[in-house]
N, C-alpha and C positions, 0 to 999 in steps of 0.2 A: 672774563668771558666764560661763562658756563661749559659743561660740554654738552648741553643740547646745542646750542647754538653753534659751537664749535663745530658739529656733526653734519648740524644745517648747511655752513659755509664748505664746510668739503664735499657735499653732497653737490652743491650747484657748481662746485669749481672741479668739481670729477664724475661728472654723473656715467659717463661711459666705463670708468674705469669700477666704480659701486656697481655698476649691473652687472658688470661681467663677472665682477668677482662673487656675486650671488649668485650668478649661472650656475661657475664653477662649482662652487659649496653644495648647489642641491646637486647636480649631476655625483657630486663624490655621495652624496648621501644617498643618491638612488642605486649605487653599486650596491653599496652597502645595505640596503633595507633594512632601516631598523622596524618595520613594524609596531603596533598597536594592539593593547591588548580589549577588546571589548566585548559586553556582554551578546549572546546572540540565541537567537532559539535554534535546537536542533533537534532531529530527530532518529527515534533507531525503533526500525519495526525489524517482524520476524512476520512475513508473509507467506502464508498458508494457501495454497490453491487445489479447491475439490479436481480428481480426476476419473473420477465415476462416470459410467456409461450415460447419466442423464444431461452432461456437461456437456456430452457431444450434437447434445440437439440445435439445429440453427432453427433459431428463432429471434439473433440478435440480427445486428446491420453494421460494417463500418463502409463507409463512404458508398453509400445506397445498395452494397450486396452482400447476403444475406453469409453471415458464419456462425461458429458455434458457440457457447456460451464460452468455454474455456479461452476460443482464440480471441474473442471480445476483452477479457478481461484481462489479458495477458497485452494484447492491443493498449487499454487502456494504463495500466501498471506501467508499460513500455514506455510510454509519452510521459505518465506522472515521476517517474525518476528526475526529469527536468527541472521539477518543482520545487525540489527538495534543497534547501541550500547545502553548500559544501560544510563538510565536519559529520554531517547526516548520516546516518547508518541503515540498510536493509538486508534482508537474507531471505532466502527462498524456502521452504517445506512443501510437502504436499499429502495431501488428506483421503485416503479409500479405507474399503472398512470398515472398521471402527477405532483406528489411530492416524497420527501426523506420523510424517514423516522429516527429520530435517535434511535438507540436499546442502544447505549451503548456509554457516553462523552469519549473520551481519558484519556487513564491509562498509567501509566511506564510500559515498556515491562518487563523488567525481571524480578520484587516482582510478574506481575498478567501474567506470560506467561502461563500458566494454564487457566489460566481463559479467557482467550485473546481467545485463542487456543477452546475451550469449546463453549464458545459463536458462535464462525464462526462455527464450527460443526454442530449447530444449525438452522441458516439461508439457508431457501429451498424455494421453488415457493410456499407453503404453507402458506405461508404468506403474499402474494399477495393478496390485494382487492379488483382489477379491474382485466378486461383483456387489459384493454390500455395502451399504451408504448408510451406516448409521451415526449421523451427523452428530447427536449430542455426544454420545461417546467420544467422535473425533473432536470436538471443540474441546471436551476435556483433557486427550490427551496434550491439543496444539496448546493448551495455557500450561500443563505441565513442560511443556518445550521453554516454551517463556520464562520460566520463573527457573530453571534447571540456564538460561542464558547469562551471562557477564553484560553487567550495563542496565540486565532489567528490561528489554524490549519492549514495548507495544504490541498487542495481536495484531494480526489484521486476517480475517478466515474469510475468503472467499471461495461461495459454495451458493446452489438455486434450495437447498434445502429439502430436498428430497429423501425421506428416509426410506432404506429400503433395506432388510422385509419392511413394511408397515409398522408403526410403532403404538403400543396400545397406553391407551392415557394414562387408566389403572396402574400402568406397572412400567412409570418410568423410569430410566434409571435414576440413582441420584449419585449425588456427590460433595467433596465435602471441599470445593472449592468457595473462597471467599468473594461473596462479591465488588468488585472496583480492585481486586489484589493484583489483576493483570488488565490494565487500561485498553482499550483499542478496539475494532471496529470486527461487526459482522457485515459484509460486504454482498446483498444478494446480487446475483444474476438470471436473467433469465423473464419469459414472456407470463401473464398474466392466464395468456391461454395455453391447454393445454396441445404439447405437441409429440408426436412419435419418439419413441427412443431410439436409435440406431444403435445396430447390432455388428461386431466386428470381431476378426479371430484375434490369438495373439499377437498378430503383425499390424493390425491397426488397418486392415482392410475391410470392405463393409459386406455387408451379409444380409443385406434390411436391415428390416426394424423389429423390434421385440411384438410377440402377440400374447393377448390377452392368458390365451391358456400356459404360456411360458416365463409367468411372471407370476413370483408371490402375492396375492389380493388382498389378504389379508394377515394381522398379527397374528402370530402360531397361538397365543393364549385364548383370542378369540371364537380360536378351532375348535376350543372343549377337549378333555380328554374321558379318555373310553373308563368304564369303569365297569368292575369285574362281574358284576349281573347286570344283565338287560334293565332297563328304565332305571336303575341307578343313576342318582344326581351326586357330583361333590358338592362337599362344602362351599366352595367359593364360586359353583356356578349362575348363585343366583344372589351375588352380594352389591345388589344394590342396580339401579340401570346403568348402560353403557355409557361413559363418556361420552363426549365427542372425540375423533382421531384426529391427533395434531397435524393436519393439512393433508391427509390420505383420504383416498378417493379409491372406496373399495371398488372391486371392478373395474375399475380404469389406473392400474397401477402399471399399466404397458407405455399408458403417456405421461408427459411432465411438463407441469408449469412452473415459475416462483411459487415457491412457500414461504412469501411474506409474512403471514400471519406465526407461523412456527417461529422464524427466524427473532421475529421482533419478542418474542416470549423469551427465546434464550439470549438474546441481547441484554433483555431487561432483570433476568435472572441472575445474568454474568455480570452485570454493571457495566455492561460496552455500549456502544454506541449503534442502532442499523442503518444502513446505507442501501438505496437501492442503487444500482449501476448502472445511469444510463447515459453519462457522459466522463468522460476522460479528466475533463473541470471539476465534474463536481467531485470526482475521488481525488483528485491532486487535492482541492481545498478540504478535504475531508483528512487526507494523509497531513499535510500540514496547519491540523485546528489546533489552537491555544491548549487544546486538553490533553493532545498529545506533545507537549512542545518539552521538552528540557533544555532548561536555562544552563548555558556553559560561558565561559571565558574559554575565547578564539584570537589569536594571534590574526593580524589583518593586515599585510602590507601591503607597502606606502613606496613601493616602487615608483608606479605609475605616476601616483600625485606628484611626486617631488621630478621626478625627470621631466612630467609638464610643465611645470614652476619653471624648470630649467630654461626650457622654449620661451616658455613668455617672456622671462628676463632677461635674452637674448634676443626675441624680436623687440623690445621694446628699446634697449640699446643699439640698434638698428633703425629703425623708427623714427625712434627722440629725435634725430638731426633733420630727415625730411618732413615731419611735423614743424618745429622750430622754424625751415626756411619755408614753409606754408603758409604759418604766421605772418613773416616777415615780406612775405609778394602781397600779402592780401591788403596790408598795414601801405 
């Protein structure tokens, strides 16, 4: 007699006594979890959020009533934490000026989702210590954040792209950043149309809106400078005609709409990715695209599976006998 056979014959002449004994086996193995080691995608940003006086314009929406660009985006970031599988890393900075700022290195999302959540609660124009928004500067400085991080981070800069003073095209700045060296997303915010800026003291109280005469219009280089005799021209007053200005709207530099068109230039510059923000979905799929992904080995337990295994081989040891006399009425 073989021992298949052998196994067969004790199988049918103890079958309550084989299930229960595989109850028991997985239940001991569900104490124990041994775990699974498998490949998985994960993610680690270092998330940047403009908090310049232009951010405070309502011109977004959540759930039909009208807020500001900053609480929209924070709204949305809020919900996209969800998305993120666990082992996944994020951290907070924030952007006035012309530098990032970091608040807080990336954490694993699920042990500090509390805390994750808590901190971005926090983050308001209040915290701002200039009134100047010069965006490319601060995307420079948020990728030297990046690359100065453990792990390597992803950007993610979220900002409506408003530079402010005005930025003249002639004389941008540069830099000597590589493009694709810091992967991740320029994230705009903000209305298409132009809308007021609201004005507030240090406390974050309002005061209106900014006016035309109270706001830079245009780039200082643009000004011209004075030169020591009447009708004297410099040299580089007349070198060549004016650019276009990278999404400035001389004269109307009191209002603010997205500066898509700027934005998608320094994406494309920086080798990032642009994103306009106008749902909570499309930034979750955007935080978790393939091109942000790293591949890691993740420990996966197997609690759960094997103590359900448990259940079943116990119900079905239960079972077997009013199955079998069911047979036996119908027969």
């Amino acid at each position: 007699m073989t021992l298949w056979h052998r196994l067969r014959v004790s199988w049918r002449r103890g079958t309550d006594r084989w299930l229960l004994s595989l109850a028991a086996l997985a239940l001991a193995a569900s104490l124990i979890d041994p775990g699974v080691m498998m490949e998985r995608s994960l993610f680690d940003h270092v998330i940047v959020l403009d908090v310049t006086q232009s951010m405070n314009v309502t011109d977004e929406q959540i759930d039909g009533q009208p807020v500001s660009r900053l609480a929209f985006a924070k709204h949305a970031l809020r919900q996209s934490l969800l998305q993120l599988p666990c082992g996944s890393k994020v951290g907070w900075a924030i952007f006035t000026e012309y530098r990032a700022l970091l608040l807080l290195a990336p954490i694993e999302v699920c042990a500090n989702l509390s805390e994750l959540r808590s901190t971005l609660a926090q983050i308001d124009a209040r915290m701002a210590w200039s009134g100047n928004s010069e965006i490319a500067k601060g995307l420079h400085s948020a990728i030297g954040i990046a690359k100065q991080l453990p792990d390597s981070p992803s950007l993610v800069f979220v900002t409506d792209g408003q530079e402010a003073p005005p930025l003249n095209a002639h004389y941008r700045p540069s830099f000597d950043d590589k493009p694709g060296e810091v992967p991740g997303l320029i994230v705009g915010v903000g209305d298409q149309l132009p809308s007021p800026i609201p004005k507030t003291d240090p406390e974050g109280q309002p005061l209106g809106f900014w006016r035309a005469d109270e706001v830079m219009q245009t780039d200082l280089r643009s000004q011209g400078r004075g030169a020591s005799v009447r009708g004297e021209t410099l040299a580089d007053e007349n070198a060549g005609a004016a650019a276009p200005m990278l999404g400035a709207t001389p004269g109307l530099e009191h209002l603010s709409s997205l500066r898509e068109g700027y934005l998608r230039l320094l994406a494309g510059e920086q080798g990032m990715v642009f994103l306009r923000l106008q749902s909570r979905e499309r930034l979750a799929a955007a935080l978790t695209s393939p091109a942000l992904a790293k591949p890691a080995s993740v420990r996966t337990g197997s609690r759960f599976v094997l103590a359900g295994l448990a259940f079943c081989l116990l119900l079905a040891r239960y079972a077997a006998p009013w199955l079998r006399k069911t047979r036996v009425l119908k027969k």
